[in-house]
N, C-alpha and C positions, 0 to 999 in steps of 0.2 A: 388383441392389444387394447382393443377400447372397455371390454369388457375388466382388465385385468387392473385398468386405468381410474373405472369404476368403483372396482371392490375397493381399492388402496384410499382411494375419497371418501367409502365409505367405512373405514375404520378408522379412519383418522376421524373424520366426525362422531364415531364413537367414544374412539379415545378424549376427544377435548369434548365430549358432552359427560362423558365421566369424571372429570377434573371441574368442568366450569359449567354451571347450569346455562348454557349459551341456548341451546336451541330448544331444552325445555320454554325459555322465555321468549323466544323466536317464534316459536310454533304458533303461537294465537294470533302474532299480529302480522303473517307475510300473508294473510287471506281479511287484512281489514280492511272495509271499504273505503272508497272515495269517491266522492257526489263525481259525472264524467260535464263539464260543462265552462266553455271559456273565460266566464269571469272568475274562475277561483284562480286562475292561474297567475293574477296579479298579485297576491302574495309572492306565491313563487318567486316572480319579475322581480320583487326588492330583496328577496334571497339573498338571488344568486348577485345581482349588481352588487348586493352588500360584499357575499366573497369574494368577488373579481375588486372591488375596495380595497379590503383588506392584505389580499394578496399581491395588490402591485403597490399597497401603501409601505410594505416591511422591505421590499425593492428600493423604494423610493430614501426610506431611513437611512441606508448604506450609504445615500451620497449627498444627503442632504447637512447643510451645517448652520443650523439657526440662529448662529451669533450675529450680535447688531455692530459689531466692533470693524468702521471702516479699512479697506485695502483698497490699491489702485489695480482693475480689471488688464490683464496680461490673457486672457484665454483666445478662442477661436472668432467669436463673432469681433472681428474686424472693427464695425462703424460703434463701438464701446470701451474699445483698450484706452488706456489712458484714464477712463474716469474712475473717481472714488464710489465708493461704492460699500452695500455692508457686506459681510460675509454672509449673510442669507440670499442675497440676491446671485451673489457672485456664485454660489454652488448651483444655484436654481438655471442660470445660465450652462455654469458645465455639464449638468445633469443633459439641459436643453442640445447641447453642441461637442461636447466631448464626454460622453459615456456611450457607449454604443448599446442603441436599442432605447436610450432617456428618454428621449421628445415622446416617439410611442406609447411609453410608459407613462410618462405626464397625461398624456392626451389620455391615455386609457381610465387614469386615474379620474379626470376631470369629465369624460362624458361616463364615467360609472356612476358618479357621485349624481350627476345631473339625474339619470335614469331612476337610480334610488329614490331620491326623492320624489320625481314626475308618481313612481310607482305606488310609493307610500300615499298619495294624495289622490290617485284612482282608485285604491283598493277600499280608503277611509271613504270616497263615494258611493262609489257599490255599497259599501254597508251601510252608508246611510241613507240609501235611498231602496236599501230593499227592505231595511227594519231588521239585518244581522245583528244589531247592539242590542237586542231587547233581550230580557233573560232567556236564560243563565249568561250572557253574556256581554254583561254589562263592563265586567274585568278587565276584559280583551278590548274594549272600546277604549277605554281612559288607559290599557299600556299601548295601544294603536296611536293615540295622539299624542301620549309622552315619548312614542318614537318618530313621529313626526319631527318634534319639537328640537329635540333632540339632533335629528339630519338637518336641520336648517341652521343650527349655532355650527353643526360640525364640517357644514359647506363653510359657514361664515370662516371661521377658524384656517380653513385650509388654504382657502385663495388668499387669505390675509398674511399667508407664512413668504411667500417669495418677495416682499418688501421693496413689491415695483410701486411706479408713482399711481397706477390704477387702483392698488389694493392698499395702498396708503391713506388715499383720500376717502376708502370704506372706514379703515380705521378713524380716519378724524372725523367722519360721521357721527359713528359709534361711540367718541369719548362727548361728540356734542351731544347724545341720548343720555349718559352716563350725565352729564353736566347738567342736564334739564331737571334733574328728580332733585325736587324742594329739601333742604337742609341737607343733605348727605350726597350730592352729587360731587361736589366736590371733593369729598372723601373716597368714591366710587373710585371716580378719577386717578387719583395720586395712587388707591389701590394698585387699582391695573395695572397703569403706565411706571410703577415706582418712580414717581415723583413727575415734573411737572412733561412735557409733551414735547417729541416723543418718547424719551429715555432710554434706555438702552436692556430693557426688560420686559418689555412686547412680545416678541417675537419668541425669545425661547419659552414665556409662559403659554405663550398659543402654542405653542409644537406639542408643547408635555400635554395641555387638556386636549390636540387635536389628535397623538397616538398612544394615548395610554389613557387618560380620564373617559374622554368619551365613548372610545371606541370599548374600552369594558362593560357601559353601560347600555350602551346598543346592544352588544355580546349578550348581556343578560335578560334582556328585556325583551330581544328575540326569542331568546331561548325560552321564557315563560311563555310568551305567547303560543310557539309551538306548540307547547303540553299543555297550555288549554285548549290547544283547539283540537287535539289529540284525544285532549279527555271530554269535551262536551261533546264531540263528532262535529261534524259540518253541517251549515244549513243548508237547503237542496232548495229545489224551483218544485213547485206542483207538479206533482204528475204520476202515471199508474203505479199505482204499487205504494205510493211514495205517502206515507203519513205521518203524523207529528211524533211518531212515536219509534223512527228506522230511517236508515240512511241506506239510497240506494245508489251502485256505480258502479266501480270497478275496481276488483284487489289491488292493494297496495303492490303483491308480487304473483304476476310480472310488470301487470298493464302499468300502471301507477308510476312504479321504477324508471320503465324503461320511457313514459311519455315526459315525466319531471327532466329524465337525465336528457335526451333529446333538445326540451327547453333550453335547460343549462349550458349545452354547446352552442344553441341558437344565439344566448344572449352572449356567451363571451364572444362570440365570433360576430356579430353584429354591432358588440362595442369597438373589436379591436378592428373591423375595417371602418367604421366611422371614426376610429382613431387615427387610420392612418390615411384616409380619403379628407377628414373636415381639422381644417385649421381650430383649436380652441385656445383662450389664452396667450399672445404671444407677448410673453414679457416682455421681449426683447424692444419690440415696436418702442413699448413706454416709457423702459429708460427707470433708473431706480429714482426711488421716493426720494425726493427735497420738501423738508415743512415749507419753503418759500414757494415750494409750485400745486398745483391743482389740474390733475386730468383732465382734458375738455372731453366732451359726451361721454363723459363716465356713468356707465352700469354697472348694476349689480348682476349677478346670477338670478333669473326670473324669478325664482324662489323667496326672493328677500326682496323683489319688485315692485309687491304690496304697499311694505312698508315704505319703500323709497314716494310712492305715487301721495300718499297719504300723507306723507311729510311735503311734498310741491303743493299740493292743493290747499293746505292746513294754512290760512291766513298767519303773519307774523302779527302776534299781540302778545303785550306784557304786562304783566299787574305786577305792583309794588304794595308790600301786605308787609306788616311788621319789620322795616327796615331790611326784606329781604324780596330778590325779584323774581316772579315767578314768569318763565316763559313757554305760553299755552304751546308755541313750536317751536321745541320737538314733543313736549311734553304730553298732548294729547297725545297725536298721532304714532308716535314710538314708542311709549312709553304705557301709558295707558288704555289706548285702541288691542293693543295685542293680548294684555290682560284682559278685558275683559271679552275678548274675542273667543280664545280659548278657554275661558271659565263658561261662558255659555255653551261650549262644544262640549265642555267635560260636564256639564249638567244638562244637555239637553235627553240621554235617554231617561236620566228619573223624573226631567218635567214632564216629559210624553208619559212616563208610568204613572203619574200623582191624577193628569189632566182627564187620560182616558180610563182612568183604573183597571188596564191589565195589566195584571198581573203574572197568567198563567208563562208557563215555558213555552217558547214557540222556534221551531225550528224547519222550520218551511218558510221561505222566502216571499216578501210582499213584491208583487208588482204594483212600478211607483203609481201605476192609474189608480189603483184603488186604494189610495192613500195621499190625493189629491194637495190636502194642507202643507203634510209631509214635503213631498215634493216640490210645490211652491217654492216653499222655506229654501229649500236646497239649491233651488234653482235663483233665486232672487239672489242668496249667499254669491254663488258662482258670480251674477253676473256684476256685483256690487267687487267682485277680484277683479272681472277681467278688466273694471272701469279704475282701480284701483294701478294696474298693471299699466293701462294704457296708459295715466296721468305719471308714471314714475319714468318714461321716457317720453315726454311731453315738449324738451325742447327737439329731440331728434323728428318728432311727430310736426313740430311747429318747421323747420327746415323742409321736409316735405310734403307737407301740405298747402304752406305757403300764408298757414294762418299764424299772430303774431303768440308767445306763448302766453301773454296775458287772456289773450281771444281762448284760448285753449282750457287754460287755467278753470275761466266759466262755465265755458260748455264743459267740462267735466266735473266740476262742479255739481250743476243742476244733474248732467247724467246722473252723479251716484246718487242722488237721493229719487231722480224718475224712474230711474232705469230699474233698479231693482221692485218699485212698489207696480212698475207696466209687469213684468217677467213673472210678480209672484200671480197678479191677475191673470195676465195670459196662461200660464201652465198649469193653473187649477180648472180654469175654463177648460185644456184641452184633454184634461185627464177624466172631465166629469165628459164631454164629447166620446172620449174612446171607451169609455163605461155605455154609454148610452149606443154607440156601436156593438160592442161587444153582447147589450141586451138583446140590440138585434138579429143577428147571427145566431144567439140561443134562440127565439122565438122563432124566427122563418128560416133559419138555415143560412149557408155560407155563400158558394156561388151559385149564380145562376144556371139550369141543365139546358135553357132554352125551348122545353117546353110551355104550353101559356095555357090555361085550363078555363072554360066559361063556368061560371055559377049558374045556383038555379034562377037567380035575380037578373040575369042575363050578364053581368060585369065579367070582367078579363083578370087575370091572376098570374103571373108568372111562377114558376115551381124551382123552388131551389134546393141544393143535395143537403142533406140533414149534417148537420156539424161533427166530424170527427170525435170518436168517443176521448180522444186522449185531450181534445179543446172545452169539451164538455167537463171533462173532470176540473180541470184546471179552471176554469170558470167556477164551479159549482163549488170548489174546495176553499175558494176563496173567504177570510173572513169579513163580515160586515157588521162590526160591532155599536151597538147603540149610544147615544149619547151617556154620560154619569145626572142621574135625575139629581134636578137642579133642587137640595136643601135648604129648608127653612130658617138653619143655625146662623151662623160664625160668617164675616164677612169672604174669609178664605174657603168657604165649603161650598157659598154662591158665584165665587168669582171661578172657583173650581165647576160650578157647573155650567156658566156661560163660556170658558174655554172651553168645555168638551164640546158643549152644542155647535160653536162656532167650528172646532176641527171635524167633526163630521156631517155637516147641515149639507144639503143639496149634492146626496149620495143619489144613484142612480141602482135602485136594486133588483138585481137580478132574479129571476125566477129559482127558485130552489125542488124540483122534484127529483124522486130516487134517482141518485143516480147507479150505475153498476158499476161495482168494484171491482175493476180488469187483475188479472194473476199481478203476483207480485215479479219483478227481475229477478234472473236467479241469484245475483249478488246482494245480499240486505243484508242488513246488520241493525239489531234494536239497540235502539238509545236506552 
């Protein structure tokens, strides 16, 4: 039977490999490699939340109705009949209470979106803190952050659709950003909201850019990334076998397949029991939006946390310039803190390329120790967020802590500008320390055997077991590239040489003798 079950599978794949070049094209790539190692998995993780997105978002269309056009609420949740209300809310409620299976599917919707994003922002770390953005892969770096950018207007967009009085007062944030930018904000404004605040043209414009504008451009901007990262191959960690020039791991078919698809159920079944274990969102609590009222401890989605911190901390000040008034909040903080945030993110791999002049291709992964600056950098960023984050619920922080939020307001304050310049000193400090470990370990060995040996000088010695050859590689592969000698020209060729000296000055260098080149895995594949 099995056999007979066989042949009939294999004539059929005859037959449609005769008609469609399918598995002439199949054949080279169900044996392609893949690096085997935890952090690449975090791609993945925004994947799949992206699909579980999408597919409970086209659920959610069927019963959603984004008109702003008031009705008085008649449905299930009892403590709201009677009030007016728009018909985006009104659906957003039935979805909630009378669609069976709704709430779960909001929820699901709502912590997939969350995950998406958390995962886009781990994955953009990993790569900037192993040096993944350096060529060839500089492409993938700037569509990596225009997909960031991208999940954070299209969270904004989504919470902003059920036109409770929480996601209201985000919107009147939002039109006050729109209002801060000098001569055209008020044309911004009338843009948006078709004419003056709120109007009654919000809400369906955010649905249309929240299921069909953005989500095509997510669509595609994934999809490029995949195929370069298909085509450049993946960047790997050090190690035997492993050199700039091959990618070592495990076939795409089977190993690949079946660890990805495993993921995949991991993560929809850990959204959908946090969706049905953890309350997210409860419109109902809020009560729909009236321009007369304002949310109290109203949040954002952490994601947009930033910006909220950065707007409390931002003293109010105004200049009057040309008969028009410019006001510095929101206008730094919202307006132009983000631009120029992201414009340094999107140039920072060709500053690092101009400052150290490499150039070559590199596809072996930096550990962040030996790239100290690097690091720093990264780590001082983080902690200027997390200071950022904290100051953006600063009256909830002021309620429990017991300090007034003006008190709060300072002390986070001075934090963002100590806190980050302590974090970049301590973490260069401790990456040039675990260098200087790591010298150690190569030089006398790793641990102690607890033998003690005398010299001929009569002194005592401890003996310790020689360093595994695969730690030795990985040490020894490591690059330690020299300062760019600092030129006699152009004011930019010496400022270019004092940046390089300053990013790699008080290296700790390792001893470099032969090392041996262990067999290669039997899965490789050359770049």
């Amino acid at each position: 039977m099995r056999r007979s079950r066989a042949a009939a599978m294999e004539r059929a794949a005859v037959a449609l490999d005769g008609r469609l070049p399918f598995l002439d094209a199949a054949r080279g790539q169900v044996r392609k490699v893949f690096p085997d190692h935890w952090s690449f998995l975090l791609g993945e993780l925004a994947l799949y939340s992206f699909t579980l997105l999408l597919l409970t978002g086209v659920y959610l269309t069927f019963f959603f109705n984004p008109a702003m056009t008031e009705v008085v609420y008649a449905g299930s949740y009892a403590p709201l009949r009677g009030l007016r209300m728009t018909e985006a809310y009104a659906s957003t409620l039935a979805i909630s209470f009378d669609v069976r299976g709704g709430l779960l599917i909001r929820q699901i919707h709502h912590w997939a979106a969350l995950v998406f994003v958390s995962a886009i922002g781990v994955h953009l770390l990993r790569i900037f803190f192993t040096g993944a953005f350096r060529r060839p892969r500089e492409v993938n770096w700037l569509i990596g952050l225009t997909l960031f950018q991208l999940a954070l207007v299209e969270g904004f967009a989504g919470y902003s659709l059920p036109d409770d009085l929480l996601s209201g007062t985000g919107l009147r944030t939002a039109q006050g950003f729109m209002l801060a930018v000098p001569l055209v904000g008020t044309y911004l404004s009338f843009f948006a909201f078709d004419g003056q605040w709120p109007g009654t043209a919000i809400i369906p414009r955010l649905y249309t850019t929240h299921i069909l504008l953005l989500p095509g451009l997510l669509v595609g901007l994934v999809t490029a990334h995949l195929i370069l990262v298909y085509y450049l191959k993946h960047t790997q960690w050090a190690g035997p076998g492993r050199t700039r020039h091959n990618v070592v791991g495990r076939p795409q078919f089977p190993h690949f397949i079946t660890k990805t698809a495993g993921l995949a159920a991991m993560v929809f079944g850990l959204i959908a029991l946090l969706a049905a274990v953890a309350q997210i969102n409860p419109i109902w609590k809020y009560g729909p939006y009236r321009a007369d009222q304002a949310s109290t401890d109203a949040q954002p989605d952490w994601y947009m946390g930033f910006l909220e911190g950065a707007l409390r901390l931002m003293p109010g000040t105004e200049t009057r310039l040309w008969g028009h008034s410019i006001s510095w909040n929101p206008l730094l903080p919202a307006v132009l803190f983000p631009v120029v945030l992201f414009t340094a993110l999107y140039a920072y791999p060709f500053l690092e390329q101009w400052i150290t002049g490499d150039r070559a291709e590199r596809h072996l992964c930096d550990r962040p120790r030996d790239r100290p600056v690097r690091t720093a950098i990264g780590v001082a960023g983080v902690t200027a967020y997390a200071v950022l984050l904290l100051a953006g619920g600063q009256d909830v922080l002021a309620l429990l802590s017991h300090f007034s939020v003006n008190q709060l307001d300072w002390i986070l304050r001075v934090a963002l500008f100590i806190g980050p310049a302590l974090a970049f000193w301590l973490t260069r400090r401790i990456c040039l320390a675990l260098q200087a470990h790591d010298h150690d370990r190569f030089t006398a060995g790793s641990t102690p055997t607890g033998l003690v040996r005398q010299s001929v000088e009569g002194g005592y010695q401890g003996e310790r077991e020689p360093l595994a050859v695969v730690d030795r590689y990985q040490l020894t592969l490591a690059d330690r590239p020299e300062p760019v000698a600092a030129a006699d020209g152009s004011r930019t060729e010496r400022l270019r040489g004092a940046l390089s000296r300053w990013f790699y000055r008080d290296r700790v260098q390792p001893p470099q003798p032969a090392r041996p080149d262990p067999a290669p895995a039997p899965d490789v594949e050359q770049v």
